[in-house]
N, C-alpha and C positions, 0 to 999 in steps of 0.2 A: 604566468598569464595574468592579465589586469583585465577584471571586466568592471563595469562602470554599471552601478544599478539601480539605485533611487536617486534624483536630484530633490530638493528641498520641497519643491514645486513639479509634484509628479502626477500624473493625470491617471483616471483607474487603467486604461488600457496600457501604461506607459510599466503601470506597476505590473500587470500579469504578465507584460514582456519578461520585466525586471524577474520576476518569480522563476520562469525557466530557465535565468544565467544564473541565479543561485543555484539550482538544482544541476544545474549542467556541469557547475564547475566542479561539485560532487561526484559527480556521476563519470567524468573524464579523469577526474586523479585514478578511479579504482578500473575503469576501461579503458583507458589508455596511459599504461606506463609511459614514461617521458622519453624512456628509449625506443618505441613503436613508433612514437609520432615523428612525420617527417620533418627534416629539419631544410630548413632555408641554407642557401649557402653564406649568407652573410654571418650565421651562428643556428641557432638554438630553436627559433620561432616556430612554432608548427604550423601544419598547414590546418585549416578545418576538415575535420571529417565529415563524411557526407550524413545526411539523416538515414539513412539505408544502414551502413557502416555502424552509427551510432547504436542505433537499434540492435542491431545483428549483434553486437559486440556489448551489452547489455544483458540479450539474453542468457551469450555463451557466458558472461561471468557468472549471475545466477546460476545456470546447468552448470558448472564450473563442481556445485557444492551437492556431496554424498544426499542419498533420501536416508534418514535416518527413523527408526520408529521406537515409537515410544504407548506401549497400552493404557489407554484414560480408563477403560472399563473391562470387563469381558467381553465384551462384541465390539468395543470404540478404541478406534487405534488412529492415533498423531502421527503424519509422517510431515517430516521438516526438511528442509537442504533448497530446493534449485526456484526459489521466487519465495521463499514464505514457508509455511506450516496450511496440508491436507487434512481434514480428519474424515474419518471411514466407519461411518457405519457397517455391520456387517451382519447377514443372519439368513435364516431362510426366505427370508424375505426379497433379498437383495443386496445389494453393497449400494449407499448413499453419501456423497462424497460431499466433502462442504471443501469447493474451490479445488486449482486445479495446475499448478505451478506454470513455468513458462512451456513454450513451445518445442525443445530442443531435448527437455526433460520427459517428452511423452514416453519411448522406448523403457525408459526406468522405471515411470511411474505406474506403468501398464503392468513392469513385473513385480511391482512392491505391489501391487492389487493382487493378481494371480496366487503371488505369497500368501493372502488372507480365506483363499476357499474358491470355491466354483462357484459362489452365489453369482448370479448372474447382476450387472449396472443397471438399477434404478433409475437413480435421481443423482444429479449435479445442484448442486446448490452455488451459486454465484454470491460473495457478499458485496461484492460493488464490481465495477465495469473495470478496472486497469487492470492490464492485461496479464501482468504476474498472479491473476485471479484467475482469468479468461481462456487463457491462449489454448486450451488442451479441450475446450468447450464441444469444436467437432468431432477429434476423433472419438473424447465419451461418447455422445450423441450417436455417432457410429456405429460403435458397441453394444449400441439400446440402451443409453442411459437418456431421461428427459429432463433437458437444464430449465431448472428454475430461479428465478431471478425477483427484483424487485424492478416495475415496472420502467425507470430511470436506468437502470443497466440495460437493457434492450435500447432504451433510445439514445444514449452516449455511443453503445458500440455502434449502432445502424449511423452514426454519423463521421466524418472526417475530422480528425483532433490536432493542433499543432501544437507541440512547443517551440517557438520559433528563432529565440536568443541564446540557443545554449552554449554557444561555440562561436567568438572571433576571432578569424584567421588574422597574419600579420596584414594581410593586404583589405581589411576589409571586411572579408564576404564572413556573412552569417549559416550558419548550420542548425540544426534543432530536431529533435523527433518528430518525424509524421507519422500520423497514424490512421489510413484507410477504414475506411468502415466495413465490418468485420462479416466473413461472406455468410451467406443465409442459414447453414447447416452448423456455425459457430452461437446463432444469438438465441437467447433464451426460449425455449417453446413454450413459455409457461411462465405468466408473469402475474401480482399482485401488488396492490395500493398500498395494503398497511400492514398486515398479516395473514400468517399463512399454516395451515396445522399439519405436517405427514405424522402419521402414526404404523409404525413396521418393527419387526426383531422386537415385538416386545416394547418397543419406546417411543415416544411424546417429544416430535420437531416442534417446538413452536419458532417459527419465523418472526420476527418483528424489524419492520423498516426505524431507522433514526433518522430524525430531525437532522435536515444537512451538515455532517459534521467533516470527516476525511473526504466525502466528495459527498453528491447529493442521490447518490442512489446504496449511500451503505443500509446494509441490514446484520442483526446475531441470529445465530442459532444456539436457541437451549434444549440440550437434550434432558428434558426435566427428569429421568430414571435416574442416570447415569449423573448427573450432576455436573454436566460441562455446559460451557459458554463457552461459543466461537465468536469473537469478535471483530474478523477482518482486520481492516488496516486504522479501525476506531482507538485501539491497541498495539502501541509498541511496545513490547514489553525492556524498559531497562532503556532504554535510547530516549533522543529527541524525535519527533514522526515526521513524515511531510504532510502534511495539509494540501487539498488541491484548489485552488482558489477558482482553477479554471472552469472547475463543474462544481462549484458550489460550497467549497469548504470554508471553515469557520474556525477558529480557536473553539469560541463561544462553543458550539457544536458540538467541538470533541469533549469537553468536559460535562456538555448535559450528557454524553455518550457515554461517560465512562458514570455519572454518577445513576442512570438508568440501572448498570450492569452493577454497580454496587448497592443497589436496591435489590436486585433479585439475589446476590449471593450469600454462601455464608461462609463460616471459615472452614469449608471440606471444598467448596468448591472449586473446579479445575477451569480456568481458563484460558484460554488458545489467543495468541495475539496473530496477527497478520504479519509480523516479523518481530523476535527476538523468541525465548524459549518461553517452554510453558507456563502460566502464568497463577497467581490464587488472587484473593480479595487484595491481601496488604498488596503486593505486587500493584493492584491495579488501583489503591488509595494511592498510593507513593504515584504513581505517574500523574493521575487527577490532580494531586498537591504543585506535583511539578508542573502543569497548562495552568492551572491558578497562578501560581505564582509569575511563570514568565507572560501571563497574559496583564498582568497587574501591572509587574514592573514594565512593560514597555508601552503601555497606556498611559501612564505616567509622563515617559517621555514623549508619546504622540500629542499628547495633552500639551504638554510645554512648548509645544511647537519643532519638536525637532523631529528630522526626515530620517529617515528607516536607515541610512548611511551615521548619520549623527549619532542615530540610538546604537549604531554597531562601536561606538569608539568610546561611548558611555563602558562599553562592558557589565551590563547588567545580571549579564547571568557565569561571571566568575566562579563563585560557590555551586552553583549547578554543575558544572562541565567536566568536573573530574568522575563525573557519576554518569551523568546522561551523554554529556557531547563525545562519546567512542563509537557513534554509529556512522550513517552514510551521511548524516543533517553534523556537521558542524557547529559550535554558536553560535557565531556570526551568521549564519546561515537562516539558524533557526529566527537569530532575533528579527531577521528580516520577514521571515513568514509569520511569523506573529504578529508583526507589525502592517503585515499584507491583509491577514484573516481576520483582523479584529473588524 
């Protein structure tokens, strides 16, 4: 597949196109084996998949991966596998869930709850609006849980989202995620500006919004007893992340983000990334080191004048990639979205 994504001379709305054929073309090597996709009779060429398809086929790979659990405390239990890492308060209080994997994953994730006691659903806690956060939003809600959000997740979901370059078919035509706006019994009942305190089981939520960094409505949770930090998708642990330029993300951002969360921690504490495994301090200094640095070197070359395609042939982050670049963001990928978020 050849997609075509920064020219030298690229205009901003020209580059957020460009942002979702990076992301797509990531996101089709792992959803669409090359044997699924149809081929042309002339040879090989696939056709594009539709944005339905894409979607749908997305989720199933996430749900594709086991819930696995893992205890942060005596009442706080990590569940990981089908969009990311859950974590679960639990007590006589209730069960308070921070996030909520994909859609397809709810049947699972209902019995990996039930697995932890009869406490009846709380609270949902939302750390930002995409949907491997979201998607399970109403049936908690259902169950008598009340989603809580940071005022920017409520108004991202309430609205219609595209990514609109992720896929060119041979003939042409473009494909891309759509994403409707999310129906009423899915969006946050319960939203705040900057921070937000629950105190149940014994433990001290404190909620705090970040300055836009993964999108512009991310928030942590610290369960200050227990000694975790959930940091959403602020945190990838071990990989390169995506950045979403289209609601508001920033390189800049994720690194005031990450160095916030290394002000509060210390060397016991557990932190929870939005995708890869569990995480501590070093874990989350090594990744900050790693946005500093690819954020330096490819300012450097934006600085010299060359275009996000130029800076990919540079090869800047050679020495990074045997470490970072094994996730769903490639180098080349990444050096592009750094090059977008600066």
């Amino acid at each position: 597949m050849k997609f075509n994504f920064l020219q030298k001379q690229t205009s901003r709305r020209e580059m957020l196109r460009g942002s979702a054929t990076l992301v797509g073309s990531a996101l089709l090597a792992h959803l669409f084996p090359a044997t699924l996709l149809p081929a042309s009779a002339a040879g090989y060429a696939p056709q594009a998949p539709s944005p339905a398809d894409l979607l749908a086929n997305m989720r199933a790979k996430f749900n594709a991966a086991p819930i696995q659990t893992q205890k942060l405390a005596d009442n706080i239990t990590m569940l990981s596998g089908p969009g990311g890492s859950v974590v679960v308060l639990n007590g006589p209080d209730g069960k308070f869930l921070v996030d909520t994997f994909v859609a397809p994953a709810w049947p699972k994730l209902k019995l990996a709850l039930e697995g932890l006691g009869n406490a009846p659903l709380k609270y949902v806690i939302d750390t930002h609006w995409h949907f491997d956060h979201t998607d399970n939003n109403a049936p908690l809600h259902g169950a008598g849980a009340t989603v809580l959000a940071h005022e920017n997740t409520k108004k991202r979901m309430s609205e219609p989202h595209d990514l609109p370059v992720l896929y060119r078919g041979p003939d042409g035509a473009l494909a891309g995620l759509h994403f409707n706006p999310s129906p009423a019994d899915a969006l946050p009942q319960q939203t705040f500006a900057a921070s937000y305190t629950l105190r149940a089981n014994g433990e001290t939520l404190a909620l705090q919004h970040f300055a836009p960094a993964h999108t512009d409505s991310d928030l942590y949770v610290h369960f200050q007893k227990a000694n975790v930090i959930s940091m959403g998708d602020t945190f990838f642990n071990g990989m390169y992340p995506y950045i979403d330029p289209g609601t508001g993300g920033t390189i800049t951002g994720m690194i005031a983000a990450a160095n916030e969360i290394l002000s509060l921690a210390d060397n016991e504490t557990k932190i929870v990334a939005g995708h890869g495994p569990l995480g501590n301090k070093a874990d989350l200094a090594k990744s900050r080191n790693m946005l500093i640095t690819s954020r330096d070197r490819v300012q450097r070359l934006k600085s010299a004048g060359k275009s996000a395609q130029e800076a990919v042939t540079e090869k800047p982050f050679a020495d990074l990639d045997p470490v970072w670049g094994k996730g769903i963001i490639n180098s080349d990928q990444w050096i592009q979205i750094v090059y977008l978020t600066l």
